[in-house]
C-alpha atoms as a printed R data frame, in Angstrom:
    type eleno elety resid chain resno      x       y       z
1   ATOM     1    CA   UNK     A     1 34.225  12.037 109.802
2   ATOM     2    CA   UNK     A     2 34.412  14.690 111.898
3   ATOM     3    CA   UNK     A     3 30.994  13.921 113.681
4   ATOM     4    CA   UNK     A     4 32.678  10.808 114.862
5   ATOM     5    CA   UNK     A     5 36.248  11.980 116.153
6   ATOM     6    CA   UNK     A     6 35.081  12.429 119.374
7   ATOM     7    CA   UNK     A     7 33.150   9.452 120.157
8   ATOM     8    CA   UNK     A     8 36.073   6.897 120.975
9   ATOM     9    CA   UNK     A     9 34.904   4.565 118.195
10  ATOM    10    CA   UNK     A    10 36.698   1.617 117.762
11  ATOM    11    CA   UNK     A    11 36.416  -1.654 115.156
12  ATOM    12    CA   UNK     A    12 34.659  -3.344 117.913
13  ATOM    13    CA   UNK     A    13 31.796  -0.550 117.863
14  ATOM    14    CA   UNK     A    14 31.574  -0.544 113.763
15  ATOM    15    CA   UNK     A    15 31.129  -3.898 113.559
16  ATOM    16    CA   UNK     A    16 27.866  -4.010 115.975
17  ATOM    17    CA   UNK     A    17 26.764  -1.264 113.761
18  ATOM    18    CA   UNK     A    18 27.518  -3.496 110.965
19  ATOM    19    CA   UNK     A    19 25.876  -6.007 112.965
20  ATOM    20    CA   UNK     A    20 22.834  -3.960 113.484
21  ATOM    21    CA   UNK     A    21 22.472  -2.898 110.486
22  ATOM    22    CA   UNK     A    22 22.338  -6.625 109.169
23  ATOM    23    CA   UNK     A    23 19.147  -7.269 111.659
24  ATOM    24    CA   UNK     A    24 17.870  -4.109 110.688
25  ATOM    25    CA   UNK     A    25 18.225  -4.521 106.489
26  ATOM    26    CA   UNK     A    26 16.273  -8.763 107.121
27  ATOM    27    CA   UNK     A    27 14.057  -7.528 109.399
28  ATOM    28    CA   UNK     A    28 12.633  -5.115 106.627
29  ATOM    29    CA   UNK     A    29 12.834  -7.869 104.546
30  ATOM    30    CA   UNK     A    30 16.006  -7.016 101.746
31  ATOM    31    CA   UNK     A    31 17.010 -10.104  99.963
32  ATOM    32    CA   UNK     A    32 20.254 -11.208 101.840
33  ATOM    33    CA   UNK     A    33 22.250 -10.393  97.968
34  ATOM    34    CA   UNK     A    34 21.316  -6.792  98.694
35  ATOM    35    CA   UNK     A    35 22.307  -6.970 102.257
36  ATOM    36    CA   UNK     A    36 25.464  -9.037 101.832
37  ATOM    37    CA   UNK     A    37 26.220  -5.695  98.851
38  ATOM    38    CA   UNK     A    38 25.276  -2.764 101.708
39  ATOM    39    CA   UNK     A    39 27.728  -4.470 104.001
40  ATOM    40    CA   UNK     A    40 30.252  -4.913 101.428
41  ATOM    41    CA   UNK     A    41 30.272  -1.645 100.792
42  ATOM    42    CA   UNK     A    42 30.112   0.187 103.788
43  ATOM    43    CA   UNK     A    43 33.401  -1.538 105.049
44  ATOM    44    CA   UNK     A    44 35.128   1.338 103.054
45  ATOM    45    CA   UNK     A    45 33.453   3.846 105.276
46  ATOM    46    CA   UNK     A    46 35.174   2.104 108.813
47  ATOM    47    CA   UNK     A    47 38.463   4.411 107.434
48  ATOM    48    CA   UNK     A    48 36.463   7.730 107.951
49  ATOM    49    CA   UNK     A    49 34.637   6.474 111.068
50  ATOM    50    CA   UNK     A    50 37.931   5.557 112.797
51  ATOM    51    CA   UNK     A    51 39.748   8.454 111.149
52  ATOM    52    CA   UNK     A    52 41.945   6.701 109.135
53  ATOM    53    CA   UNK     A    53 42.517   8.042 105.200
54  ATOM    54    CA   UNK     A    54 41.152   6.380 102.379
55  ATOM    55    CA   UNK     A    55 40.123   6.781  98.717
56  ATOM    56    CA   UNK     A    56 36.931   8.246  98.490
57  ATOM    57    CA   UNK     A    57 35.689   5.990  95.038
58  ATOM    58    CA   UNK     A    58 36.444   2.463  96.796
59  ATOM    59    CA   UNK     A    59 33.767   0.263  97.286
60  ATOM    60    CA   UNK     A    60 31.847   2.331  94.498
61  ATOM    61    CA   UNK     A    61 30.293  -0.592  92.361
62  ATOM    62    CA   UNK     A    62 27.760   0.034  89.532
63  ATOM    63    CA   UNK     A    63 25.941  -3.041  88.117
64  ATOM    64    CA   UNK     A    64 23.561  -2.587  85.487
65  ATOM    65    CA   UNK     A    65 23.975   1.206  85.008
66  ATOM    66    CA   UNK     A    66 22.924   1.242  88.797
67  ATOM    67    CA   UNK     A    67 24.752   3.005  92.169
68  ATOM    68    CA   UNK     A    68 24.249   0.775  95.340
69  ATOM    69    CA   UNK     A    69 22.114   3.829  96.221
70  ATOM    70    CA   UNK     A    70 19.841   3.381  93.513
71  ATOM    71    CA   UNK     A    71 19.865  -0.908  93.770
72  ATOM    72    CA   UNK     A    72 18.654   0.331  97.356
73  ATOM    73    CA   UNK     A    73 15.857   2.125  96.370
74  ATOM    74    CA   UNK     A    74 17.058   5.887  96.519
75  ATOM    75    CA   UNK     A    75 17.304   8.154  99.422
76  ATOM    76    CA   UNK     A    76 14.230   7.386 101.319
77  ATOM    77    CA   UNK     A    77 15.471   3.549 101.887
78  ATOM    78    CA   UNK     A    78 18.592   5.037 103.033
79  ATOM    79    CA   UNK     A    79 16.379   6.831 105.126
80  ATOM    80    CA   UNK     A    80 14.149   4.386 106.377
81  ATOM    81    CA   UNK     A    81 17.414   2.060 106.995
82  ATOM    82    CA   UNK     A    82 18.987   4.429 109.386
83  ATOM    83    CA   UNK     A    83 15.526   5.238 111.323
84  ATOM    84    CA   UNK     A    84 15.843   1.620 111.880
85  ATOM    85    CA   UNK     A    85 19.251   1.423 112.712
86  ATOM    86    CA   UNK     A    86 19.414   4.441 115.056
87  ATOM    87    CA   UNK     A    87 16.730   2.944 116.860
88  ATOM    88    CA   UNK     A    88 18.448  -0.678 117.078
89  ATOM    89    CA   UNK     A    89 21.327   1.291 118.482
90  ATOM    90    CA   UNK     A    90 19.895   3.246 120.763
91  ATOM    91    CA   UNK     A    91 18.751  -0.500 122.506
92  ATOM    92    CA   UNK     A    92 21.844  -2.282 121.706
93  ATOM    93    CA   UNK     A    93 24.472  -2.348 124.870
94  ATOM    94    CA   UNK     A    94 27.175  -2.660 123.239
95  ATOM    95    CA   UNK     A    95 26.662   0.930 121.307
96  ATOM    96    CA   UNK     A    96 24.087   2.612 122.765
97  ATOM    97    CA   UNK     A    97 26.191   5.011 125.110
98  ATOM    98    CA   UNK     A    98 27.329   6.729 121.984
99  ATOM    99    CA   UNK     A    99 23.488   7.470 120.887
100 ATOM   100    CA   UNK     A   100 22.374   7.999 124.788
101 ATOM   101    CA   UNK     A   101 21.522  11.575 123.880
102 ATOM   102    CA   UNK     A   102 18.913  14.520 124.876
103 ATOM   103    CA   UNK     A   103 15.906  14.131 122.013
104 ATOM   104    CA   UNK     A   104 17.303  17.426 120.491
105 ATOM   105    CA   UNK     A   105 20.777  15.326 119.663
106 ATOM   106    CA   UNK     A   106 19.133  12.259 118.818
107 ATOM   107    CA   UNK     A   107 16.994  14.158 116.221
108 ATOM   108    CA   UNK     A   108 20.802  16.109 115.004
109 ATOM   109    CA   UNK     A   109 22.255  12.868 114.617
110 ATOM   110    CA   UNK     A   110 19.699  11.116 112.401
């Protein structure tokens, strides 16, 4: 994504977000089949982080008539998730110098 071209992220750096993420999704207390789905799926998205190309329907599953999205619990989960996440970030030191940002940025990026 274009957001993330200039950052200098590398495989290393998604997978602490991955990581992150993971703390983030048990520590609200998702049932690890959920979790173990979210990860699963976001792997896709490490193409268009690092700026490699990549169909945009893979890792698009439905189950029971149901989007991952919609498993999750709709848009303010996702929403709640990546309040979470930013904030793990923000204290991780292994990412955080991409999300050390004035408060106006920080609020852009969310």
């Amino acid at each position: 994504a274009t957001i993330h071209k200039t950052l200098g992220i590398n495989d290393y750096h998604f997978d602490c977000f991955i990581a992150d993420l993971n703390r983030a999704m048990m520590g609200a207390g998702h049932p690890e089949s959920l979790i173990d789905e979210v990860l699963v799926a976001l792997e896709p998205v490490r193409a268009d982080v690092l700026g490699h190309s990549r169909d945009a329907m893979d890792g698009v599953v439905m189950k029971d008539g149901q989007c991952l999205l919609d498993r999750f619990g709709g848009d303010q989960n996702v929403e709640a998730a990546v309040e979470n996440m930013f904030d793990r970030c923000v204290e991780d030191p292994r990412v955080r110098f991409h999300f050390e940002r004035a408060k106006a940025k920080q609020r852009q990026i969310r």
